[in-house]
N, C-alpha and C positions, 0 to 999 in steps of 0.2 A: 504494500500500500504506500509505506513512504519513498521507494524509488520511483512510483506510477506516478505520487505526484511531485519529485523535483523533475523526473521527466515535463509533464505539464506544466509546470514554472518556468523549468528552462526555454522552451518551446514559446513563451510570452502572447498562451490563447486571449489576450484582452488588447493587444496592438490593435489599433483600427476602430475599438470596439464602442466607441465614446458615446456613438449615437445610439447604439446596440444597450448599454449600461444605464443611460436615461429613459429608453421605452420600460425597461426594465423596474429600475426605480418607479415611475409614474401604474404602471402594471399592479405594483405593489401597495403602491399608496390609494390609489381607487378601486381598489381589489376584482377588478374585471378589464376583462382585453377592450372594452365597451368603450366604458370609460377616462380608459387611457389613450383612445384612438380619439374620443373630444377632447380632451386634453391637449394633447400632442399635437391634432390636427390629421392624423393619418388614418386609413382605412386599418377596419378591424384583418383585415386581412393580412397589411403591410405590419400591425404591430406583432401579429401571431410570427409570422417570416422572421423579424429581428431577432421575435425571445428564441426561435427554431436555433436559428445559424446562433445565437451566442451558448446556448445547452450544446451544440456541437463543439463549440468552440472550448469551454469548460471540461466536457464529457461526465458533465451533472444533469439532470433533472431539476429547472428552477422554477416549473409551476408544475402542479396536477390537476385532473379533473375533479371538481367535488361538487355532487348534483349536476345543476344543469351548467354551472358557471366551474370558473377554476379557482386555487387559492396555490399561495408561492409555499414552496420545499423550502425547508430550512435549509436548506443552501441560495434560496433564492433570497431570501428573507434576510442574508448573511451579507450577500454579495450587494444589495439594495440599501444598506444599512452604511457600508462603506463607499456607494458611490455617493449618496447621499451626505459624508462625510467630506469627500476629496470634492465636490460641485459646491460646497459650502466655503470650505476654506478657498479655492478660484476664486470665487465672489469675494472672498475677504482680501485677497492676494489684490484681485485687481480696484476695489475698493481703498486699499492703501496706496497704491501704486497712481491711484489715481486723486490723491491727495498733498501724494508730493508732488504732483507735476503741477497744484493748485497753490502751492504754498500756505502760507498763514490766512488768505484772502479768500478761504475754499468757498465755494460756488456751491448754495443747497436750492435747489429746481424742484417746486411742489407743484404737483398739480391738483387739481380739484374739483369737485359740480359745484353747483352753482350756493345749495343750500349751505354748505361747507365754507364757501367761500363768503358769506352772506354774516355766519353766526361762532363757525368754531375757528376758522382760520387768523382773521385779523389778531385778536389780543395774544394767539402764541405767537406770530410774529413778532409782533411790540413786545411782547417779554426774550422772545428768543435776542431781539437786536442788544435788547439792556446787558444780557447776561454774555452774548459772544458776539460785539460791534464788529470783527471782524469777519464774520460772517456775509457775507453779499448773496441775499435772499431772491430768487426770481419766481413769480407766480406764474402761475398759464392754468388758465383751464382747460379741463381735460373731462369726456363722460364715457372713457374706455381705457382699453388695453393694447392699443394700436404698436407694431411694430415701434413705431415714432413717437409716440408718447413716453412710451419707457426706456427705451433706447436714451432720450435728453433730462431724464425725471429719477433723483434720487426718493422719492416718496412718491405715491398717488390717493388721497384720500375720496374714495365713491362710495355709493352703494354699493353693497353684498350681491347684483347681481349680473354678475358679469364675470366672464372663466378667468380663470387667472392661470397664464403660461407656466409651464415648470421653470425654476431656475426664480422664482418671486414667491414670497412670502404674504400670506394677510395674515394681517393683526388687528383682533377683535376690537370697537372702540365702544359703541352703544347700538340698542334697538332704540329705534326711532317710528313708535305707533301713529296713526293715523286716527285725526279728531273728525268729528263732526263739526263743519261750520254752520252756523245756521241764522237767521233774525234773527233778533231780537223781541220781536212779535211771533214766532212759531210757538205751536202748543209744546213740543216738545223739546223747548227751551228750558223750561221748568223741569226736566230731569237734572237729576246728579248723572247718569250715564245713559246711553242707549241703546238698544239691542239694535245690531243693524238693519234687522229683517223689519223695525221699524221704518224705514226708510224705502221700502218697494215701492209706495204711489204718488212718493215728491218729486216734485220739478227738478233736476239737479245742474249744476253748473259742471262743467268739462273744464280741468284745470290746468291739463298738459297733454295740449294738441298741438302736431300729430303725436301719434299715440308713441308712450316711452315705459321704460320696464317699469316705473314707481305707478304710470297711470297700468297699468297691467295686474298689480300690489294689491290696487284698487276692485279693480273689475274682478279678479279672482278672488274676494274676499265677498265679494256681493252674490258673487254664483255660490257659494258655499252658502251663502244666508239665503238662498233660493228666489236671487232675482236678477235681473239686469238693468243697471239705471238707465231714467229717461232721460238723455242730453237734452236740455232746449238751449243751452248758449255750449260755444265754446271760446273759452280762452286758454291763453298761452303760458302764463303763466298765476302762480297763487297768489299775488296782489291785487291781476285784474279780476281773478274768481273770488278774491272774497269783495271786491267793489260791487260787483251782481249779486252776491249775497245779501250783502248790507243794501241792495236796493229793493231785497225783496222776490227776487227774480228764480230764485232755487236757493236749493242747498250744496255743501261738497265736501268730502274729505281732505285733508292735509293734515300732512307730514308734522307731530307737534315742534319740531325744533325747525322748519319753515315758517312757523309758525311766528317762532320769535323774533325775525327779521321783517316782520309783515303788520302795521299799525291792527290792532285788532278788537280797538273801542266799541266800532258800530258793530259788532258781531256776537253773538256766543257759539265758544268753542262748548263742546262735552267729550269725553271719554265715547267709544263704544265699544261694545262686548260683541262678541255669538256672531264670526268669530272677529278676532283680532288684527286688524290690516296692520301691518310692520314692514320696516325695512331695516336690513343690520346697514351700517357704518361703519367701514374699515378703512385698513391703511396697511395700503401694499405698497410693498419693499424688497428688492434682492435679498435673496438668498443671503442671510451670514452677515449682512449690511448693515440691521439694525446698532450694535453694537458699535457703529463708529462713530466719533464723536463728528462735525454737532447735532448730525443725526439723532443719535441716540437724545442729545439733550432735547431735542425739536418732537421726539415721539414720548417723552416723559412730561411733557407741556401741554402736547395732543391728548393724551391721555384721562390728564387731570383737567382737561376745557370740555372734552367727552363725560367725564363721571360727574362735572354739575351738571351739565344739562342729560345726564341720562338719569338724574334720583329724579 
């Protein structure tokens, strides 16, 4: 057994293999060829070919079949564990490497939606500048994961839903649930909360047309409460929807920490229940990246801007 394998050591079955090692990894972390083909972007076909040729490559066994799906061999689970190790530390290697070519003046590039940029963004900035002035801050909005977004962006703070490529990290911040706005004259202003299935035969206001994954949030939370709202306006964004509110005109869900960037006098918000329209709030980051400063100090500030407005 131990000559079989410094044979196979010597031999160096993982040269080549880099792409082979990441379908692998991703295999393992979404525990289906499925999965790791949306992931990755490749056909379930092309992923199963990679894990084929690197088990040859090996001369291991690094998934089996169990039930109708597969799950990885403790050699897979081995070999997944350390590529996951060595793609961690590149990300750190080239995260340093790309801080000495910044000097003292390093360059932190966030991007963000819109609400982020509205409510949690500005005051860590203003505390990030107090705390490291030589920081040189650049914003850009960003509502993905586009080759070119991450490619120029040491952080991306979105919504939870959107795939996030291998080799990037999310880091949980808050759930951000979805209120009811309504008049101020509606009967069902006088709740403390509302059940949504309350809401099948009202007017409603359209708050983000054309249609986007948060208004999607929406709509799948209404089919659950078994109905579909009636549009009679649409607008574009949640200031002009709650200006039609306040005129009377329907009602609409948002986002409660949209909510906080949006004057909200002529209005009442409430809670709703049965079920719970939500959207998480994260912040994606390379791989192994988090830990570098002033990164690190700019996502302990994110953090702590997330935990007041998430109690």
């Amino acid at each position: 057994m131990a000559e079989g394998n410094i044979r196979m050591l010597g031999a160096n079955p993982f040269k080549g293999s880099g792409i082979r090692l990441t379908v692998l990894r991703s295999v393992v972390e979404n525990g289906s060829i499925h999965g790791a083909a949306a992931r990755l972007g490749y056909t379930p076909s092309a992923i199963s070919q990679h894990i084929a040729a690197l088990q040859r490559e090996t001369g291991m066994p690094l998934v089996e079949r169990h039930g109708r799906g597969i799950r990885p061999t403790e050699a897979g689970v081995l070999l997944a564990e350390h590529t996951r190790r060595i793609q961690d530390e590149i990300a750190r290697a080239e995260t340093a490497l790309a801080d000495l070519r910044a000097g003292k003046s390093r360059r932190l590039t966030i991007r963000y939606f819109a609400t982020a940029g509205a409510v949690l963004i500005p005051p860590v900035v203003s505390e990030l500048g107090r705390l490291h002035p030589e920081v040189r801050v650049a914003l850009r909005l960003g509502k993905g994961l586009s080759e070119k977004e991450t490619a120029d962006a040491e952080i991306m703070v979105l919504d939870d839903t959107v795939r996030v490529p291998a080799g990037l990290r999310t880091l949980h911040l808050l759930d951000d649930p979805f209120l009811a706005v309504l008049p101020p004259a509606h009967p069902l202003a006088a709740q403390p909360v509302i059940e949504l299935g309350q809401l099948r035969a009202e007017r409603w206001i359209d708050n983000e047309w054309p249609s986007t994954l948060c208004r999607e949030t929406m709509l799948k939370a209404c089919g659950a409460a078994g109905f579909s709202p009636d549009f009679v306006v649409e607008a574009h964004d949640y200031a002009a929807a709650v200006g039609f509110v306040a005129a009377g005109l329907g009602l609409t869900l948002i986002p409660r920490l949209a909510l906080r960037a949006i004057p909200t006098e002529s209005v009442v918000c409430r809670p709703v229940v049965g079920p719970v329209p939500t959207r998480r709030i994260v912040a994606v980051v390379k791989a192994g990246a988090e830990s570098q400063p002033p990164l690190s100090a700019f996502l302990d500030l994110l953090r702590a801007a997330a935990d007041e407005h998430g109690g």
